[in-house]
C-alpha positions in Angstrom: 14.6 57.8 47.5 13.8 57.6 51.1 16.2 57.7 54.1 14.4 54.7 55.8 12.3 52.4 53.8 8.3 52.3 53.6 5.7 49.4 52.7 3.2 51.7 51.2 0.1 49.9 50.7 -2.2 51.0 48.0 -6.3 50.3 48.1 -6.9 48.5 44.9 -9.9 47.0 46.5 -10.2 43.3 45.5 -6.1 42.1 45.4 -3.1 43.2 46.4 -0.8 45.9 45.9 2.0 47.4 47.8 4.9 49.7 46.7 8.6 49.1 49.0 10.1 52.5 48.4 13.9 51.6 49.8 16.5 53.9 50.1 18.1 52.4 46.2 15.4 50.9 45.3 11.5 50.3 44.3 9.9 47.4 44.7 6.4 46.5 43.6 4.3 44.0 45.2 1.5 42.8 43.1 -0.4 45.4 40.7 -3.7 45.2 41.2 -6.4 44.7 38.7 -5.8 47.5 36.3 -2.9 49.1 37.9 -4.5 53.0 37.9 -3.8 53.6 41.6 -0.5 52.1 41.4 0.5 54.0 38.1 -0.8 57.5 39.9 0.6 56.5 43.2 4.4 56.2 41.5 4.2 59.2 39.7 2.9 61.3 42.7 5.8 59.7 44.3 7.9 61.4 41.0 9.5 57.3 40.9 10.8 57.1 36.9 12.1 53.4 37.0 10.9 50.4 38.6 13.8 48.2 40.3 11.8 44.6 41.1 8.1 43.3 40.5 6.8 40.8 42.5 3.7 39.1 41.0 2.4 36.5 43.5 -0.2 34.7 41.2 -1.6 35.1 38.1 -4.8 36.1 39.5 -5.8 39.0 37.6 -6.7 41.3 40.9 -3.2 40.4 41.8 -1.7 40.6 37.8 -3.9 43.0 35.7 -2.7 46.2 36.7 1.4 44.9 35.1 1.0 45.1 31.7 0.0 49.0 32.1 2.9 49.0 34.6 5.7 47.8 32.2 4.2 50.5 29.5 4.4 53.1 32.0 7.9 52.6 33.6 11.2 50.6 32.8 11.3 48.0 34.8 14.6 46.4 35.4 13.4 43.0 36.9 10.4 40.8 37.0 9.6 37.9 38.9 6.3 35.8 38.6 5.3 32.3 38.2 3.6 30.6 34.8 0.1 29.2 35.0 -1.0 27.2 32.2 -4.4 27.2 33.6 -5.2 30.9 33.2 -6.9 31.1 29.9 -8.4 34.9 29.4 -6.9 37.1 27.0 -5.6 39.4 29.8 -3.3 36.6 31.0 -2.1 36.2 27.1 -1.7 40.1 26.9 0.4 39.7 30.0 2.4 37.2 28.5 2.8 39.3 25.2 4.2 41.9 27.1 6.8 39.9 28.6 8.1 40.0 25.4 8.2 43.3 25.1 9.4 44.3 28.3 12.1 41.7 27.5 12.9 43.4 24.4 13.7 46.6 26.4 15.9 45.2 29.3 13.6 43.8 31.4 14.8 40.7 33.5 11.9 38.5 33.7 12.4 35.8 35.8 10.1 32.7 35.8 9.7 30.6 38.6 9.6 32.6 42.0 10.2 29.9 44.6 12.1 29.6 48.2 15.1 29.4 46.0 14.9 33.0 45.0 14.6 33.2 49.5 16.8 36.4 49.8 18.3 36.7 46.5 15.9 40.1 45.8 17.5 42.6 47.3 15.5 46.1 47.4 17.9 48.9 49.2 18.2 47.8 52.8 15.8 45.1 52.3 16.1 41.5 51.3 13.2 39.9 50.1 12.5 36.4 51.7 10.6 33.9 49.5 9.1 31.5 51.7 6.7 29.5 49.0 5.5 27.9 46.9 8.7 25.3 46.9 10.3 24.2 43.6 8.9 20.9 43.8 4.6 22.5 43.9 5.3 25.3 41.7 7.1 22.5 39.3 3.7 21.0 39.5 1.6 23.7 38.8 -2.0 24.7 38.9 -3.8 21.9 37.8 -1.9 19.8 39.5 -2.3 17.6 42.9 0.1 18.0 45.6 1.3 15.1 47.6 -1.7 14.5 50.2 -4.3 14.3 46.8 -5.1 17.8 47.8 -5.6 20.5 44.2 -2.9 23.0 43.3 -4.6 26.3 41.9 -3.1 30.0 41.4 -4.1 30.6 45.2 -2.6 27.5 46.8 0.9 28.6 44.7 0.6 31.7 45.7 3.9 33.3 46.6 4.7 34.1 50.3 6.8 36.9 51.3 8.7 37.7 54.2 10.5 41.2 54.2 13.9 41.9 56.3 15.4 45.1 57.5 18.7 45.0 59.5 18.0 41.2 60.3 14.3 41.3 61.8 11.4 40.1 59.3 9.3 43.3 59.5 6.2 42.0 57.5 4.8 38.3 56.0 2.1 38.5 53.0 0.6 34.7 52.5 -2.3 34.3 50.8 -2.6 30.9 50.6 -5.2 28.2 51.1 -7.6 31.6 50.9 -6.4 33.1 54.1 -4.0 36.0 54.6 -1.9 36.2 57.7 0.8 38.9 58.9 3.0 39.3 61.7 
């Protein structure tokens, strides 16, 4: 581990992908589309276990790269949301491996809301959920939120806030298609 944590932001081109490296624990945010940078990035980094994994939507450039994850390291929990909209047979081979992750001591933990807000604790870091509320992501992609306007994987999008010795030291949003950061 690291005396001081790091956000170590990976180029996965199209999507997301960060890596919290925390003085107990590792935390990935979002795996990319394939996961091949991320997978090489942890190894170089000699990291054998996986503490938390974040999956923000079921997009695959933010989802594809976590079944190759959960093969390649044990992961002790995983947080993501369901979406009943995503049809391709990547997002069922994700959810296959749920199961087998599962089967090997994986946490998985469906339905990452506000209520999870600083519940996820990675070393010195809690991990603030800011969105999607219970009461969208209980409504789902698909769905219409209050005001008529269309739920989808993007608008549910989870929202992040990290904290380090109470100051919020980075936001992720991606929602409504625009990504912000203070």
């Amino acid at each position: 581990m690291v005396d001081v944590p790091e956000l170590i932001i990976l180029n996965v081109g199209h999507g997301n992908c960060a890596i919290l490296r925390d003085t107990k624990a590792i935390t990935v945010i979002d795996c990319g589309s394939d996961g091949l940078s991320l997978i090489e990035t942890l190894r170089q980094l000699e990291i054998v276990a996986v503490d938390h994994i974040i999956v923000f939507h079921a997009d695959k450039d933010h989802s594809g790269g976590l079944k190759p994850l959960l093969e390649a390291f044990p992961v002790h929990h995983l947080y993501l949301n369901a979406d009943a909209s995503k049809k391709s047979q990547a997002w069922q081979n994700i959810a296959l491996a749920l199961d087998v992750a599962e089967s090997s001591g994986t946490e998985v933990h469906i339905g990452l809301t506000s209520q999870f807000s600083k519940k996820i604790i990675s070393g010195e870091v809690e991990i603030e959920i800011l969105a999607p509320s219970t009461s969208l992501a209980a409504i789902g992609p698909g769905g219409t939120y209050p005001g008529g306007h269309a739920l989808d994987s993007n608008t549910l999008s989870v929202v992040i806030g990290l904290i380090h010795k109470s100051c919020r030291v980075a936001l992720h949003s991606r929602r409504y298609g625009r990504v912000q950061s203070q």
